[in-house]
N, C-alpha and C positions, 0 to 999 in steps of 0.2 A: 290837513292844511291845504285849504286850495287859495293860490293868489291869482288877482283878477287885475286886470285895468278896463279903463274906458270902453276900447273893443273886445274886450271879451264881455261884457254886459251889455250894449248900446248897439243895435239893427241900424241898418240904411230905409226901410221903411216901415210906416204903419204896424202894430199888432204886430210886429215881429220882437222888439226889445222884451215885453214881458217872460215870454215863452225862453229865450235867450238866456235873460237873468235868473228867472227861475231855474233853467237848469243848473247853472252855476251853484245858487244857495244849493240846490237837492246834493250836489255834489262835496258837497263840504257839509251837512249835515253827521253829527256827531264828533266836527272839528271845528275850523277858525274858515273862516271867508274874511281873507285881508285884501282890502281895496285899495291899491297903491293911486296914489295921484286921485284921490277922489274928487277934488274941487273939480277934475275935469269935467265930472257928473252934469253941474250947474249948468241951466240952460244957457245956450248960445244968444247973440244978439239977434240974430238973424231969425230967431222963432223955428224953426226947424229941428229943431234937437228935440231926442227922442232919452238927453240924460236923465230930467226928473221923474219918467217912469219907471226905470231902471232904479232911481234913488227909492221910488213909494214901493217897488216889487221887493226892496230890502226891506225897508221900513214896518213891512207887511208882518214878517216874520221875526222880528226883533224883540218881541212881548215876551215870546219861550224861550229865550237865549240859545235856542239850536238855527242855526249854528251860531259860534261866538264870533261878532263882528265886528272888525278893524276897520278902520278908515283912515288911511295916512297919507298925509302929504304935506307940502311945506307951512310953515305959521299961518303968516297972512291968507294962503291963499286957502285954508281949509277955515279961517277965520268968516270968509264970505261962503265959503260953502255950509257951516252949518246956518248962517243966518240967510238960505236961500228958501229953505222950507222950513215953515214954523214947528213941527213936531222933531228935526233932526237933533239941536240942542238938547233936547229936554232927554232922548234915547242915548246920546252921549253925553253922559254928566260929567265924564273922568273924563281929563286931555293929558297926553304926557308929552314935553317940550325936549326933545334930543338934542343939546348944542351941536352946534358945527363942530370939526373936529378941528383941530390946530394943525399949521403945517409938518409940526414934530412929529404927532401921532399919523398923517397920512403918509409922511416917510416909513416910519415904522412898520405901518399896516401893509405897504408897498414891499419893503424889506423883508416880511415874515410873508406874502404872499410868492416873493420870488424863493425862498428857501422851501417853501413848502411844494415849489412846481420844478427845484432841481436846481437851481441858478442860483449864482452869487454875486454883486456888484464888485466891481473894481476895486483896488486897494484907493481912496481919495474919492469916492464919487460918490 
């Protein structure tokens, strides 16, 4: 399992992003390559952005399913990321939609994270 974001795929210049991402997939071959925040990929306004070759040096290796590849990030915004490049939709066919979590269960998950690092909340709090 190796997980990625924007900068660990995406060079400050030229002919560097390929070589970058590629090591990434080599690294995670025979597991999962999870790209958190992937919409970040999508090119910038400014034309300068070197994400969509980073997205085609994925893209590349996607036909084998080695390694098995994630792309997550929020609804909408991975919404315009797969309609940024026309082949990306069609390589993720499955989308799986996580609700948000409810203020009850973030208490919870807050409460069972402090019991698990030693700590107890107050009696009332």
């Amino acid at each position: 399992f190796v997980e990625v974001q924007r900068s660990d795929l995406v060079a400050e210049h030229v002919g560097q992003t390929g070589p970058k991402t590629r090591k990434m997939i080599e690294q995670a071959r025979g597991g999962v390559l999870f790209v958190d925040e992937a919409y970040r990929l999508v090119k910038s306004t400014d034309g300068k952005d070197f994400g969509p070759e980073a997205i085609e040096e994925i893209m590349q290796d996607m036909t084998t399913g080695d390694p098995l590849v994630i792309m997550a990030g929020y609804r909408d915004d991975m919404g315009k990321f797969l309609e940024a490049n026309a082949g990306l939709a069609r390589r993720f066919p499955i989308t799986i939609d996580f609700p948000n979590y409810s203020t009850k269960e973030l208490a919870a998950i807050f409460e069972l994270k402090l019991h698990k690092a030693g700590f107890r909340l107050a009696h009332g709090v």
